[in-house]
C-alpha positions as CSV (number, residue, x, y, z in Angstrom):
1,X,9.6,38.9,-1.9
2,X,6.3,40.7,-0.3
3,X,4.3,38.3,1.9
4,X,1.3,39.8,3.0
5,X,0.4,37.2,5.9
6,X,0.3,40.3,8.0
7,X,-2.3,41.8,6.4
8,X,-4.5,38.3,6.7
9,X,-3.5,38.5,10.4
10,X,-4.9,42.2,10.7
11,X,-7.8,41.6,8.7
12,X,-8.9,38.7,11.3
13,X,-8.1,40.5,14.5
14,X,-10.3,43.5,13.0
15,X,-13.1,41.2,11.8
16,X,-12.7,42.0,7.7
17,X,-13.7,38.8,5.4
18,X,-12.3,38.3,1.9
19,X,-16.2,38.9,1.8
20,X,-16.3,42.0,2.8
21,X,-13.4,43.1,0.8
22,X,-15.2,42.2,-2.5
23,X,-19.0,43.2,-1.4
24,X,-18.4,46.2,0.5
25,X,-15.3,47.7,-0.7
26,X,-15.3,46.1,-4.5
27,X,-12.3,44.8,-4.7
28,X,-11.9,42.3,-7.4
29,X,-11.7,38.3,-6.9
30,X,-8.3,38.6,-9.5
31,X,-6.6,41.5,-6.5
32,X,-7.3,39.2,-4.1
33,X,-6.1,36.1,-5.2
34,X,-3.2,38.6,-5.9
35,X,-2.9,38.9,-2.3
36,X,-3.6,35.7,-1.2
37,X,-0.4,34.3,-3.4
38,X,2.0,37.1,-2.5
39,X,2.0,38.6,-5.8
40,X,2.5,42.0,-7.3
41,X,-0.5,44.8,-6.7
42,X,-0.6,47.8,-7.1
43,X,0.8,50.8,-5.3
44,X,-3.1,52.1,-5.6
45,X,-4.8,48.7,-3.7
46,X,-1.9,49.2,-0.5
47,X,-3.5,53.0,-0.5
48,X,-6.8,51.1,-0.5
49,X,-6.0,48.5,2.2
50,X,-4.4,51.4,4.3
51,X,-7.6,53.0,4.7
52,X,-10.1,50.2,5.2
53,X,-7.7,49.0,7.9
């Protein structure tokens, strides 16, 4: 099982909102909620994550 807690931990040590994720980076409301209940994504939206962080 993937658990991305880490990435919520990065996210608020760097200052990056859920907000900011969907405004200035489009990412869609359906990815996130994705993320926020350790579901699948795609290979494509790590690469994405990777270089916003």
């Amino acid at each position: 099982m993937i658990i991305y807690s880490p990435l919520w931990r990065t996210m608020d040590a760097k200052g990056i909102t859920t907000y900011t994720l969907i405004h200035r980076f489009k990412f869609s409301r359906g990815t996130l909620h994705s993320l926020k209940h350790n579901k699948n994504i795609s290979t494509v939206t790590i690469n994405d994550l990777c270089q916003i962080l």
